[in-house]
Structure formats: C-alpha cells, structure tokens
C-alpha positions in Angstrom: 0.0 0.0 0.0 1.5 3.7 -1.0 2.3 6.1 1.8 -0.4 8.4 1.8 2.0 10.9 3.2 4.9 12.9 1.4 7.5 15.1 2.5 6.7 18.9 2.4 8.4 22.0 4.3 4.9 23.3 4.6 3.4 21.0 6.7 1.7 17.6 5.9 1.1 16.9 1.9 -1.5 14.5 1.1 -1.5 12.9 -2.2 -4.5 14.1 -4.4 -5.5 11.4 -6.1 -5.9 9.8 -2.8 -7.7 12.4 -1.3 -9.8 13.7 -4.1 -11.1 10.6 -4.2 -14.4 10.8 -6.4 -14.0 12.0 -9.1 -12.7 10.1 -12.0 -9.9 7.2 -10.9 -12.4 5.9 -7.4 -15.6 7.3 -8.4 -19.1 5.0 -8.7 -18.2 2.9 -11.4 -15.0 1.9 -10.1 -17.0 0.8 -6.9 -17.8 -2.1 -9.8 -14.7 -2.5 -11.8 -11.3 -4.0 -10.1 -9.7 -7.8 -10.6 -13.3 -9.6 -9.9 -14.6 -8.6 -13.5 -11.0 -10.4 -15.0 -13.8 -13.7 -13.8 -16.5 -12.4 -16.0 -19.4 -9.9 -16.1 -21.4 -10.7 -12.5 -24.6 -12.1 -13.5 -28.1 -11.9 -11.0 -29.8 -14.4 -9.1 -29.3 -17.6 -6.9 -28.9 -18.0 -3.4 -25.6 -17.7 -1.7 -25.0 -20.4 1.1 -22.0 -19.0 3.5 -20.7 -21.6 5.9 -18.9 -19.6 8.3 -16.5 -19.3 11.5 -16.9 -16.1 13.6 -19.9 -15.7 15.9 -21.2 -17.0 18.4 -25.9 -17.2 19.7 -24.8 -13.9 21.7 -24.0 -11.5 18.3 -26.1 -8.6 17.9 -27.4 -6.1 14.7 -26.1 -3.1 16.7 -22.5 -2.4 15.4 -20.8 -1.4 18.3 -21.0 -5.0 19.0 -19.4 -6.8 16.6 -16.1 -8.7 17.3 -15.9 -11.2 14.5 -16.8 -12.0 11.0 -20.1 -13.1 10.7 -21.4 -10.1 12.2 -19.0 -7.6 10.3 -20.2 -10.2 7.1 -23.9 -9.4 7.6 -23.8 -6.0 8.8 -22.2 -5.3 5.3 -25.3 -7.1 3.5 -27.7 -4.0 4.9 -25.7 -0.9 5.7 -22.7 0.7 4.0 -19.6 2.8 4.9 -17.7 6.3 4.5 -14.8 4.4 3.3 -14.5 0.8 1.4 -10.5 -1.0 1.7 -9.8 -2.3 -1.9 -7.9 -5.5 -3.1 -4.6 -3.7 -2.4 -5.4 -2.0 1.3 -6.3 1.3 -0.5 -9.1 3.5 0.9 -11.6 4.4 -1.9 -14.7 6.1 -1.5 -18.3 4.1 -0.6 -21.0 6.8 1.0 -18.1 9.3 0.8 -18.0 10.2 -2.4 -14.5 12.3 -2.4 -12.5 13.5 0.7 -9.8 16.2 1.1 -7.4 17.5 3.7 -6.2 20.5 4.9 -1.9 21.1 5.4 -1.3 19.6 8.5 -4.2 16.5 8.1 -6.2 18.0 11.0 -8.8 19.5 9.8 -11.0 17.3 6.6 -13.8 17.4 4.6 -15.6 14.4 3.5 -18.3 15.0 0.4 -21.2 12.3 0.8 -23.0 10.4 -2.3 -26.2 12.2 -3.8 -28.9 10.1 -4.9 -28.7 7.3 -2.1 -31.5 5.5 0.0 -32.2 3.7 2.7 -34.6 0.5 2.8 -37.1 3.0 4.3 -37.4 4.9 1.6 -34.7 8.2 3.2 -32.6 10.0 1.2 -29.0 9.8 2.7 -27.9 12.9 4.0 -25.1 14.4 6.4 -27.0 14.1 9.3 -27.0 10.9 9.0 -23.3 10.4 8.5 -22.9 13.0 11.9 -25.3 10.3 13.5 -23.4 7.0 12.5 -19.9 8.4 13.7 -21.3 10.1 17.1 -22.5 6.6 18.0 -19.0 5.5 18.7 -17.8 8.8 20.7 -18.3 10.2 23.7 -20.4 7.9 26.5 -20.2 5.2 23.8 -19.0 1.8 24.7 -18.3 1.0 21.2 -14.9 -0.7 20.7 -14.2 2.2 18.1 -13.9 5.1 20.8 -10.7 5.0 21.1 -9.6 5.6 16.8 -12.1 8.4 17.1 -11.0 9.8 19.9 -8.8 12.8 18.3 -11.6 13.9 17.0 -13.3 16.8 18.5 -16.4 18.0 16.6 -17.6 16.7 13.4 -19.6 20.0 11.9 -22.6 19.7 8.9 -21.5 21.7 6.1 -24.2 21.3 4.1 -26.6 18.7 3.1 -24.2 16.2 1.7 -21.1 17.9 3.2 -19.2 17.5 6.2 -16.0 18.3 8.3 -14.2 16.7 11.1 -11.7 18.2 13.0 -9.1 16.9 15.1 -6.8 17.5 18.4 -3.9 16.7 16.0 -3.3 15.8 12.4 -3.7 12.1 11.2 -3.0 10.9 7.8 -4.7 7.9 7.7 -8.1 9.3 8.9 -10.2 7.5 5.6 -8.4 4.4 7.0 -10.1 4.8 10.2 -13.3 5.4 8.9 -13.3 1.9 7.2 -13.3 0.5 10.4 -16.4 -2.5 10.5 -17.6 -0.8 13.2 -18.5 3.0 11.3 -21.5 1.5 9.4 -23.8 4.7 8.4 -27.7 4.7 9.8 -30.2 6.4 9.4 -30.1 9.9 12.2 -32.0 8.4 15.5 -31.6 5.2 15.3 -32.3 3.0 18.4 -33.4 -0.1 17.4 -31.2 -2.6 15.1 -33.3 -5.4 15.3 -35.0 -3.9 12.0 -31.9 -3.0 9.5 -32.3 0.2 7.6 -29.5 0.2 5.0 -28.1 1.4 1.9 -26.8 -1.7 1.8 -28.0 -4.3 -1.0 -30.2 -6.6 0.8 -32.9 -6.7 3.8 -32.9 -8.6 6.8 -35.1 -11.4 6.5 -34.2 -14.0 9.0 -32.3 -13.6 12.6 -30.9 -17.0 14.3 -27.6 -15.7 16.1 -25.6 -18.6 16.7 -27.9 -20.7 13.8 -28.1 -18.6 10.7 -28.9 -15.3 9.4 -30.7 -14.9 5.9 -30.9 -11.9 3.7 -33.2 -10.5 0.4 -32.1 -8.3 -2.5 -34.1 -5.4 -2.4 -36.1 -4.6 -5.4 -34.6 -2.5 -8.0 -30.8 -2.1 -8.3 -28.0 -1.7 -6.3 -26.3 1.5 -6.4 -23.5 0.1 -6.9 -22.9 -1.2 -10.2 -22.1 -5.1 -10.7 -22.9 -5.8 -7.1 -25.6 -7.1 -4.7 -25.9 -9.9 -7.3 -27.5 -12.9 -5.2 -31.2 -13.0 -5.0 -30.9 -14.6 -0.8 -27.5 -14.7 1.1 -27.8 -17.5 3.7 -24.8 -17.7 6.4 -24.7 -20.7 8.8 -22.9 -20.7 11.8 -20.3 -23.5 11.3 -18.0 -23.4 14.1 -16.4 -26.7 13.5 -13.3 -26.3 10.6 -14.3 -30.2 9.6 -17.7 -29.3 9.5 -17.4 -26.4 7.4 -15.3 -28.1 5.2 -17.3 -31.1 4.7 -20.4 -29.0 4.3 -18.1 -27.6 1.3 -17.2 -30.7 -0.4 -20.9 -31.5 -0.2 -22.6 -29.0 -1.2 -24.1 -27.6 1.0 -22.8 -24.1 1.2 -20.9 -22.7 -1.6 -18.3 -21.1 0.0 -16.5 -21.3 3.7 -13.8 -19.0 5.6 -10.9 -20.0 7.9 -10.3 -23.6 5.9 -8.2 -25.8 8.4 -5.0 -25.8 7.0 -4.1 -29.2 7.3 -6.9 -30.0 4.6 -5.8 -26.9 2.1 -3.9 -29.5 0.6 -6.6 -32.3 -0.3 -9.1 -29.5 -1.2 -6.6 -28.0 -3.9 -7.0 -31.1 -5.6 -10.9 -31.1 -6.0 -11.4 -29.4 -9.5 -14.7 -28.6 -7.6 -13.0 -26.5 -4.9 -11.2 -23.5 -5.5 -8.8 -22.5 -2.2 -8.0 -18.6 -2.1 -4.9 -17.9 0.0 -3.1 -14.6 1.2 -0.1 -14.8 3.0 0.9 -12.2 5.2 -2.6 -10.5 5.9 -4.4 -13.5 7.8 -5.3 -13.6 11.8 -2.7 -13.2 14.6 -3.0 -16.3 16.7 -1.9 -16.2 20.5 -2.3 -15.5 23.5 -3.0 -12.2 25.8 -2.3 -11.4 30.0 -4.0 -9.0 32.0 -0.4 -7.1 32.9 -2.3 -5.4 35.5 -3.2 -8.5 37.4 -0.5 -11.3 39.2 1.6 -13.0 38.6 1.9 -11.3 34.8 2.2 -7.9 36.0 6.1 -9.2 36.2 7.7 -8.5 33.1 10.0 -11.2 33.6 7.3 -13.9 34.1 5.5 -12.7 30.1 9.4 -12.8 28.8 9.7 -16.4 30.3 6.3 -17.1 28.0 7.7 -15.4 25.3 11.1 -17.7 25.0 9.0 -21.0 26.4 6.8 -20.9 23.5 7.9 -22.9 20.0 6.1 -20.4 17.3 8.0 -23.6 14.5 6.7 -26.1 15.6 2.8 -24.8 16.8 3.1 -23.6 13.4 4.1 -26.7 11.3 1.8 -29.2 13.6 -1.4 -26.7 14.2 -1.4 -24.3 10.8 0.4 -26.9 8.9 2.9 -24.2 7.8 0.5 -21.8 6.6 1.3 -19.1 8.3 4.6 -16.9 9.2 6.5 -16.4 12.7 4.6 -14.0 15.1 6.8 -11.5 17.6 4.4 -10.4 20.0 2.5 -7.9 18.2 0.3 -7.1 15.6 1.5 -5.6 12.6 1.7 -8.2 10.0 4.6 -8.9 7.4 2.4 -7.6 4.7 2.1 -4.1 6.5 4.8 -1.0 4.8 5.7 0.0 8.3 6.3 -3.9 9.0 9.6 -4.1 11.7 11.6 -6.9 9.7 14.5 -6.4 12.5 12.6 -7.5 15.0 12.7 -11.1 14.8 10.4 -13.0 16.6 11.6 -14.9 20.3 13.2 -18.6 19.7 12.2 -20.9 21.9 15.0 -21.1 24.8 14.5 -23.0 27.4 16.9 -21.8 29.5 15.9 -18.4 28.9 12.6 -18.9 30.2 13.9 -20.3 32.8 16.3 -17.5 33.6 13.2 -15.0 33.6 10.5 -17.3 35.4 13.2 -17.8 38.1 13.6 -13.7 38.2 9.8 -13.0 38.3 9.9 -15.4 41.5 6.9 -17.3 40.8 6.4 -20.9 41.5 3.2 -22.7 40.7 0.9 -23.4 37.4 -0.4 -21.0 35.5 -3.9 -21.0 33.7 -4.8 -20.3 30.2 -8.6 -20.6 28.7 -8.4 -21.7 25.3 -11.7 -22.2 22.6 -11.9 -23.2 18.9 -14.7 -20.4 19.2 -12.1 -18.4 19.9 -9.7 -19.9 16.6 -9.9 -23.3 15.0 -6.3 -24.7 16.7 -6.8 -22.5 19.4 -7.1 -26.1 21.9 -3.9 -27.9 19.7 -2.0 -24.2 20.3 -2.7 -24.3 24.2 -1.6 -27.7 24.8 2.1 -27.3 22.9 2.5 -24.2 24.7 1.9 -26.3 27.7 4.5 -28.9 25.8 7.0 -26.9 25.7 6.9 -24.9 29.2 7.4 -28.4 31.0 11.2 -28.2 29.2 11.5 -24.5 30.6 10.1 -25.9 34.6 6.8 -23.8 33.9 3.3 -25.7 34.6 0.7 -24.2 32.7 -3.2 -25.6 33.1 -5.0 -25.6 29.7 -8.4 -24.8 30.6 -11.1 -25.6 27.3 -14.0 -23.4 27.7 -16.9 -23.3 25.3 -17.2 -21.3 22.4 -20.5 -19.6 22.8 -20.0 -16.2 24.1 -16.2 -16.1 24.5 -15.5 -12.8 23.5 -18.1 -11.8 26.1 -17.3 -14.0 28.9 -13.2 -14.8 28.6 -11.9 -12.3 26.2 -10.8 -9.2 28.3 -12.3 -10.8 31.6 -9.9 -13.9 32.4 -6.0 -13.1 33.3 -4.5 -15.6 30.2 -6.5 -16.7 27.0 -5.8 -17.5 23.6 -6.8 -14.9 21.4 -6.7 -13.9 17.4 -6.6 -9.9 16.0 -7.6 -9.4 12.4 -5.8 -7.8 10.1 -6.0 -3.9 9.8 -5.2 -1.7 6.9 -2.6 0.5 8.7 0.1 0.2 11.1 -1.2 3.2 13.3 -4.9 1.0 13.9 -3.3 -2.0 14.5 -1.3 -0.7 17.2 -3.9 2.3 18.6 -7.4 -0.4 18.4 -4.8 -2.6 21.2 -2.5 -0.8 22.9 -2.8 2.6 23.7 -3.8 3.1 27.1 -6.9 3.4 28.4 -8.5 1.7 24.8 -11.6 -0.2 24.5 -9.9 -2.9 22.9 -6.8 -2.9 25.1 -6.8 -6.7 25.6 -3.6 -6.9 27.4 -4.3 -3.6 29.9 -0.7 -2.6 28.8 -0.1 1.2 29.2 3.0 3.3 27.9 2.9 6.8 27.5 6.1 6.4 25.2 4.2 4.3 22.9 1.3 6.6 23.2 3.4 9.6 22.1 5.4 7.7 19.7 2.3 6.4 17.9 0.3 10.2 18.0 3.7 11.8 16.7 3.8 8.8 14.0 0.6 10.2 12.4 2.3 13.6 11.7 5.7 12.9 11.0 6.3 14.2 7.4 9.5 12.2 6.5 8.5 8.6 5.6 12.4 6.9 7.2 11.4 8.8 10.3 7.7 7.3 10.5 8.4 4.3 9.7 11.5 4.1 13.0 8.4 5.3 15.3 6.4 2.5 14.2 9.3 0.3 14.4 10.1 1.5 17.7 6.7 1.3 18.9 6.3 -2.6 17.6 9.6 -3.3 19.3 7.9 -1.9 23.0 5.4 -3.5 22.9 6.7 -6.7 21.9 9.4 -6.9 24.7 6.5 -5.0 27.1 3.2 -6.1 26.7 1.1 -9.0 27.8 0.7 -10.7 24.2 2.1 -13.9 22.9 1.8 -13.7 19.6 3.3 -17.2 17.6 2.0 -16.7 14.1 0.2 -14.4 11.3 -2.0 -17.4 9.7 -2.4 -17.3 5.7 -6.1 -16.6 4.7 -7.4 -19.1 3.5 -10.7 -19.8 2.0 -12.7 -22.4 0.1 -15.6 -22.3 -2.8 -17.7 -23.9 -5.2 -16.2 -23.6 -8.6 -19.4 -21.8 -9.7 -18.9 -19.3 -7.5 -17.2 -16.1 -8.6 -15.8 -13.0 -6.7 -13.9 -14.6 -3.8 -10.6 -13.2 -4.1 -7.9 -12.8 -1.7 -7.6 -9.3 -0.1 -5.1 -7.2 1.9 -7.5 -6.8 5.1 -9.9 -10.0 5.6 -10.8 -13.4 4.4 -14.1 -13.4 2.3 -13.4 -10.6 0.1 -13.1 -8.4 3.1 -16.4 -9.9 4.3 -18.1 -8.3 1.6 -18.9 -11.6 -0.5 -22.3 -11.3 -0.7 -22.1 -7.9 -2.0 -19.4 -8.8 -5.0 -20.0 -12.5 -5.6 -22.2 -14.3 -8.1 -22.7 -17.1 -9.6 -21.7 -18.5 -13.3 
C-alpha cells in the first residue's frame, strides 16, 4: 500500500488522487470494476449459502458489537460505509464520495453520495453520517472510541457535506473510517433489530448462533455489478471439519478460515477453488491482564515469550500456513512492518532465567476455545508442551465457544486470542494498545508508545515514521502482555461456480463483503 503521506516543508502533503477521491480514478463505477470482473461480467440471481467461523448465539445487529466475522459479514449485507479498503489496502470512496485534507491533516472534509437510500425509503444525507460516527464517541461503549477519539467535533456543512476536526493531524483518517464498526444509519436510530441500510439486501431471517438470511431489495444496487444474489444465507459452522465437509458436499458454496491441514486435499478437488493470502491473515496467541499477578512481572511474560515454540505450533497446528509471530500485531504484509525485529526462539533456558527472576512458582492458567480460533485447543496444549522443558506448569483450561469474546476475552487473566488484520500500522497498534482503549486486551499502558504512535501520524518524512512505528512494535513486543506465535495465511474455500472470492489485503471473504461482489456462473 503507498504512503499516503509525502515530505513537504509546509506541513503535511497528502497525495490528491488519494484524497480527491471521487471524481474520475475511485468514483461509482470503479465501486464495480477492479480484478473480480477479470472472472466475468457478474450475473443476478441464486442463493448464496455462506458456511462460516466467527460468531457466536450472543451477536447482535447493533454495530458497536461486533467482534468477529459473521457479524461484520452481515452487517455489510444491509448498511454501508464512509470508506471501502480495496484488493490492495487502498481507501476508496463508498457513501463518501470524495474526501480532502487541509496542510497539517487536521482538519478534513468528506463529500457524501447524492442520490442514495435507505430500505425505508430516506434520502441519505449528512445528518446521517454525523449520526453514525457520534454513536462511537463520547459515553459510547463502542470498541471504536478509542480511533475516534482525536476527534473533536464533526460540523454539517451542508446537506451532503461535512468536516471533522481533530486535536492533532492524522494521515490515515479515511483508513479509520473503514473500520467495520462506522457502518452509516439512518439519524435516530435506536433499534437494530429492523436494518435500515443502503446496503444491497434486507434482513429477513435472525438466528444468532444458527443462521442469518438476507433479500435483495427490489430494483438495483447502487453500486454497479454488485448485490448480485437473490438470498445470502450464512450458517454458523463453528467446527473447521464441519465447514469443510459442508463444502465438499454441497451444501454451502463457500466457507472462511479452511483448516490448514486440509488446504492441501481441497486444492486437488477441481470442484474446490482454495484462495490464499499470506501475510494478511489472523494473529493467533495468546493475551495477559499485565495489571493482574503473577503477569504484572515482566520477567514472568518474557519467560512465556522464549517458552513458547512459534516452528513447531506452526508446522503441527497451521500446517505451515502461516509466518513467525513477535508479539504484536503488525503483519509482514504491513509498509511500516519491523523486519528487525525477529520473533523470540524458543530457549528453554531463557525462560527459565526470567521465570526464576519473576519469583513465581506454581501453574499457571490459560482458557483456550476453537470459538475463539480453529487450533486455538492444539495451540494451548504445545505451549503447555513446551513450558514443561522451561520448569513452567501451565493448566490448559477448554472453555466453550459460545460467548467467549463476552465471557473470557478481556475478563480472564491468560486466553488465547486472534486480531484481524488492519489496513494500517497506526490502527493495529492504537485499536490494542494505547492506554486506556476499549480494545486494550492486554491492559498494557506506555505513555512512550502513546506519544510515539500520535507523533507517527504527523511525521512528514517517511524513514522517520516508519522508525516510530518500528520503535513502537519493538515496546510492545518486549513489554506487553501478548504472545503472539503466528500471522495465519487466509485461507478460503468455494464452489467452482462461484465467482468473486478473491484474496484481499485486510480480511478473508473478500473483506467480508462476499455477498455484495459474488455471483454465480
């Protein structure tokens, strides 16, 4: 993905084409175009049967909710965006038709589509934009508080006009407003048990935990060559043989999160068609309250750090498909990657070294799911493999599925835990580390990594912004409460008749957006 910053003596410079980004290169019938129409013009009609990982009977319509892929997968069905992530991590326009900053990135204004309804029958407008984005500020408990946070007023400008301003400048600002959580509402809502969207279908059947099935509205799409499926069905399939077998059977046409130890035998079906990205997928491991004993001791998460073999959980669990986590979040494929920071070998007698330092003798407990990742149980019990060679007793505790990311997520002291992919360095580090953030799974706080990571935003020259990030990645992986093994290849399976599922720089599915670019041959 390009830098959307270059170096100016004026102040930040933001690259045109990326900011004016509506009028000829992203504008509505791009929204159409890209590498799915190298398949073939998208044709209508059929029903789409998703078998999916990524939800659990507790998921809710109301999006500051979500936490996984089946809800981010249906909430795209019925609402829309500001800001849609392409094939390449780019942010393009969706309900914003063209954005632009001021010098210094602080102060922007977004211009919003003409012409668009909701299922109700309401012309979009910028109240309703003001609306959608409010709902995650201020008393909010919406897990994306804490990326809007710089902001400090978001003024009307006009009817399809608006402007945010911030405490400080920030780049990347239409990156933030793809988040899954920003969907855009009609003003006032309250209720979303009944989904008013600009989306391309209606809600027409509410199972959480079973399935959730959606109708194309009448007429067309908006968007050009999308919304093609007449219903979009997706099952909850929590089981990775399940889904897979509901795959080679027929019974859905396409499934996320293949088990990678049958990506092999799939590949062969000339049924099957396997989409892999390396480089972009989930990052499996595991997080500690460092706020509550015995991992407050920094010496004690280092002794987890080196008593974990990353190889070998990766070669017998992921079956290879995946590359060598070090303890944070920003993925390989990311520009501000930190490629010198090389993830912890497993040392035995360094973990020893640092459990002996942290003085703590006993067992330690870890709750682990499949909910929570398929080889989330396989991961838990070689970590506990290998901790016996370091003198470390660690209690795999299997918990159930159902309401994990309510229940154990954030709530126990040690759990296994996956992050998705993000489309910028500065989210993947601010939605889980800065102090005092919703998401803030490990309850690390540093005010040099909040600084660093605010100052990152600005910095004009790209070496310099890209040692912050560095910097930052190396603090928290030597600091904060994750063990992070492995960033997992994604990996997804499909009929043969099904078209549109290509692999993408931010999630598996076509970015959960299947059932708006897929169709059938």
């Amino acid at each position: 993905m390009n830098s959307p910053l270059n170096s100016n003596d004026s102040g930040i410079h933001l690259d045109r084409r990326q900011l004016l980004a509506g009028a000829t290169a992203f504008g509505l019938a791009g929204l159409g175009a890209g590498p799915a129409m190298a398949q073939g013009q998208p044709k209508k009609g059929g029903t789409l049967r998703l078998g999916m990982e990524g939800g659990s009977a507790s998921d809710s319509l109301d999006p500051r909710t979500y936490a996984d892929s089946i809800p981010i997968s249906y909430s795209l069905m019925f609402w829309n965006q500001l800001v849609e992530i392409d094939a390449k991590g780019n942010a393009t326009p969706e309900l914003a038709e063209s954005w632009e900053s001021k010098p210094g990135a602080a102060e922007w204004v977004f211009n919003i589509r003409k012409g668009i309804t909701f299922g109700s029958g309401k012309a979009l407008d910028a109240d309703d934009v003001i609306y959608s984005i409010n709902l995650h500020r201020g008393e909010s408990k919406s897990p994306a508080k804490g990326i809007l946070e710089p902001i400090t007023e978001i003024k009307k400008l006009s009817t399809h006009q608006i402007q945010i301003i911030m405490k400080s400048g920030n780049a990347d600002l239409p990156f933030v407003l793809s988040d899954y959580h920003l969907l855009i509402v009609p003003a006032g809502t309250t209720d979303f048990s009944k989904p008013d969207g600009t989306g391309a279908y209606t809600l027409a059947e509410w199972q959480p935990g079973v399935r959730v099935v959606a109708k194309r509205k009448p007429g067309n799409y908006w968007k050009p060559n999308r919304g093609n499926f007449d219903t979009v069905e997706i099952r909850y399939i929590g089981d990775s043989a399940a889904r897979t077998q509901a795959l080679l059977t027929g019974q859905v046409d396409a499934v996320n999160r293949l088990n990678p130890k049958t990506v092999a035998l799939l590949a062969k079906n000339k049924d099957i068609n396997v989409t892999r990205t390396k480089g972009t997928g989930n990052r499996y491991g595991f997080v500690a309250l460092v706020d509550a004993d015995p991992f407050k001791s920094r010496d004690l998460m280092l002794g987890l750090k080196y008593g974990i073999d990353r190889q070998k959980v990766i070669n017998n669990v992921f079956s290879g498909y995946a590359s060598l986590g070090n303890d944070q979040t920003v993925g390989p494929a990311d520009q501000f990657y930190n490629a010198n920071l090389k993830p912890k070998a497993f040392d035995a007698d360094k973990a020893k070294f640092h459990f002996k330092k942290a003085g703590f003798s006993g067992a330690l407990e870890v709750q682990v799911s499949d909910g929570c990742y398929s080889g989330a149980v396989d991961s838990g019990v070689m970590f506990q493999e290998s901790l016996k060679k370091a003198g470390m007793a660690l209690d795999v505790k299997r918990v159930s599925g159902d309401g994990y990311w309510d229940n154990v997520w954030m709530k126990v002291p040690f759990c296994s835990v996956f992050w998705g992919n993000r489309p910028t360095a500065d989210l993947q580090i601010s939605t889980q580390f800065l102090s005092g953030g919703a998401w803030n799974d490990t309850h690390f706080k540093s005010a040099a990594l909040d600084k660093m990571v605010v100052d990152a935003r600005i910095e004009l020259n790209r070496d310099k912004r890209r040692e912050l990030y560095a910097e930052a990645q190396r603090i928290i992986s030597e600091e904060a409460g994750m063990v992070c093994f492995g960033v997992g290849d994604q990996m997804d399976g499909s009929s043969n008749k099904l078209k549109g599922l290509e692999s993408h720089a931010r999630y598996d599915m076509n970015d959960n957006r299947l059932a708006e670019k897929g169709w059938f041959v």
